[in-house]
C-alpha positions as CSV (number, residue, x, y, z in Angstrom):
1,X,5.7,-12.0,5.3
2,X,3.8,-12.3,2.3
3,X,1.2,-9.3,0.8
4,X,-2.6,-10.2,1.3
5,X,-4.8,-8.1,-0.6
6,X,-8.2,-7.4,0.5
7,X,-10.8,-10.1,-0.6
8,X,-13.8,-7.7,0.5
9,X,-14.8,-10.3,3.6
10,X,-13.5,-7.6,6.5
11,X,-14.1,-8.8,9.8
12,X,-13.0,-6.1,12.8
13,X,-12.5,-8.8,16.0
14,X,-9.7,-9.5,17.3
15,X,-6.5,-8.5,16.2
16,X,-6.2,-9.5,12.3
17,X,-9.0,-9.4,9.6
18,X,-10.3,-13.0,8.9
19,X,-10.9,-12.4,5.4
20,X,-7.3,-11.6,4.2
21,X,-4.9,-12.3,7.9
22,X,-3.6,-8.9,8.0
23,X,-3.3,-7.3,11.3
24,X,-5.6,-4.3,11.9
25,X,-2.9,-2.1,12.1
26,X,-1.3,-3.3,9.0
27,X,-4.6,-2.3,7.1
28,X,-5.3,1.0,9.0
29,X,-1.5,2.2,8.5
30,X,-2.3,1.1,4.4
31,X,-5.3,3.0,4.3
32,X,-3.4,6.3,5.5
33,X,-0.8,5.4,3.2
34,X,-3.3,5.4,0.2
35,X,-5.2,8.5,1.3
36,X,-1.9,10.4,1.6
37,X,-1.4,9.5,-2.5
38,X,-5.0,10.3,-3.3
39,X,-4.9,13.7,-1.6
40,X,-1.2,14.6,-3.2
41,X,-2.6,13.3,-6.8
42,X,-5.5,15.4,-6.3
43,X,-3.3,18.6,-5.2
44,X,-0.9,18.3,-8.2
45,X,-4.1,18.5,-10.6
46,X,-2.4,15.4,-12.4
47,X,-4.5,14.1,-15.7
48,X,-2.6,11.3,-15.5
49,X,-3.2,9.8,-12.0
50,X,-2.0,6.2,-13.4
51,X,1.3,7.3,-15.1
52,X,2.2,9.1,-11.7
53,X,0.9,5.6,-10.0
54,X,2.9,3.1,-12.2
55,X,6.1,5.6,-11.8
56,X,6.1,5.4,-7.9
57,X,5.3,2.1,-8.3
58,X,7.9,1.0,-10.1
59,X,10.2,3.6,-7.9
60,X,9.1,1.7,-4.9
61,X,9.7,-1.9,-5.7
62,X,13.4,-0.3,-7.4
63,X,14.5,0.9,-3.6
64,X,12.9,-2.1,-2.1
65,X,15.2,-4.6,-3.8
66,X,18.1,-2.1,-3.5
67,X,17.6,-1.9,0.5
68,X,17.1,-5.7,0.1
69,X,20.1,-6.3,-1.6
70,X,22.3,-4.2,0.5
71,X,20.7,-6.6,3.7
72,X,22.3,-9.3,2.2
């Protein structure tokens, strides 16, 4: 499945948004997700929110391929 980002048309019937396709609970679960970063950013006082973002990021997308690759 391919990543849709939010395109800021959010509809709430049925069982996926018609603005980007993802499923309700696919953006509900994200939200948490996001808030859960916010609040530990916000604990650890960082002044550098975006270094500590870009390092999970790139820590994240690093174990994704790894898990990928040992799938394969």
């Amino acid at each position: 499945m391919k990543f849709s980002p939010c395109i800021d048309q959010c509809t709430t019937e049925g069982t996926h948004c018609q603005g980007c396709g993802r499923s309700h609970v696919e953006i509900a679960e994200t939200k948490k997700l996001v808030k859960s970063v916010v609040e530990f950013v916000q604990q650890q006082d960082y002044e550098n929110p975006e270094d500590f973002i870009a390092a999970i990021s790139k820590s994240i997308l690093k174990k994704t391929k790894e898990a990928k690759d040992l799938m394969q």
